[in-house]
N, C-alpha and C positions, 0 to 999 in steps of 0.2 A: 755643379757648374761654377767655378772659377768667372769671375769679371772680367768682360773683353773688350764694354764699351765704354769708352770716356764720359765724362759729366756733360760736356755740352751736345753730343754727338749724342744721348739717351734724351737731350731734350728736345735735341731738334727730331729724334724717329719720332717719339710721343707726339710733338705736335703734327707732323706730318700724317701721322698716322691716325689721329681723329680727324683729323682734316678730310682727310680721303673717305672714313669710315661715315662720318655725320652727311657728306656729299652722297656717300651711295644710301644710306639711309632714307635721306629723305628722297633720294630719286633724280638729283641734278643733276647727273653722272651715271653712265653706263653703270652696272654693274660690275665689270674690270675692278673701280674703285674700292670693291670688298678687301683688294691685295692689300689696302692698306691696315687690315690685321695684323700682318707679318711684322713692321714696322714698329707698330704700336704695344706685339706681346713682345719684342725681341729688346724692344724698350725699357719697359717694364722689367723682363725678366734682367737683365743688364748682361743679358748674355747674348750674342750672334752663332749661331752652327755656323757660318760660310766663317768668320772669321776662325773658328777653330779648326776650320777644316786646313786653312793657309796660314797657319800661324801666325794670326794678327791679331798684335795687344792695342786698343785705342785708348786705354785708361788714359785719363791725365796725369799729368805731372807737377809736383806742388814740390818748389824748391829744391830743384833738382834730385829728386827722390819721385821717382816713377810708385802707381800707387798699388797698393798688395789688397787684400779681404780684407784690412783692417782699418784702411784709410776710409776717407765720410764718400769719400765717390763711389764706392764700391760695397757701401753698407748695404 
């Protein structure tokens, strides 16, 4: 799996993504809020399925050089 999601856009699923998860956990929230796994592993993993499925790269961009498997966003 190839990196699809940019540096700030893995941090903000992450945090969304506990967000939602630690809400259904303890109970403040429907449980609906379990979706917020999706976010959180797709996070994590730095990779999206829907974005591969539309050919969409979010990686960032560090001096005009768009970033590959080798750059630190995509480590």
């Amino acid at each position: 799996m190839k990196c699809n999601i940019g540096c700030s856009e893995r941090g903000l699923r992450i945090a969304v993504g506990a967000v939602l998860v630690t809400l259904a956990y303890t109970q403040q929230v429907g449980a609906w809020a379990w979706i917020g796994l999706v976010p959180l592993a797709t996070g994590f993993l730095k990779f999206c399925p829907a974005y591969a499925l539309i050919k969409r790269n979010g990686c960032c961009c560090n001096k005009n050089r768009c970033c590959d498997s080798n750059d630190s966003c995509c480590k």
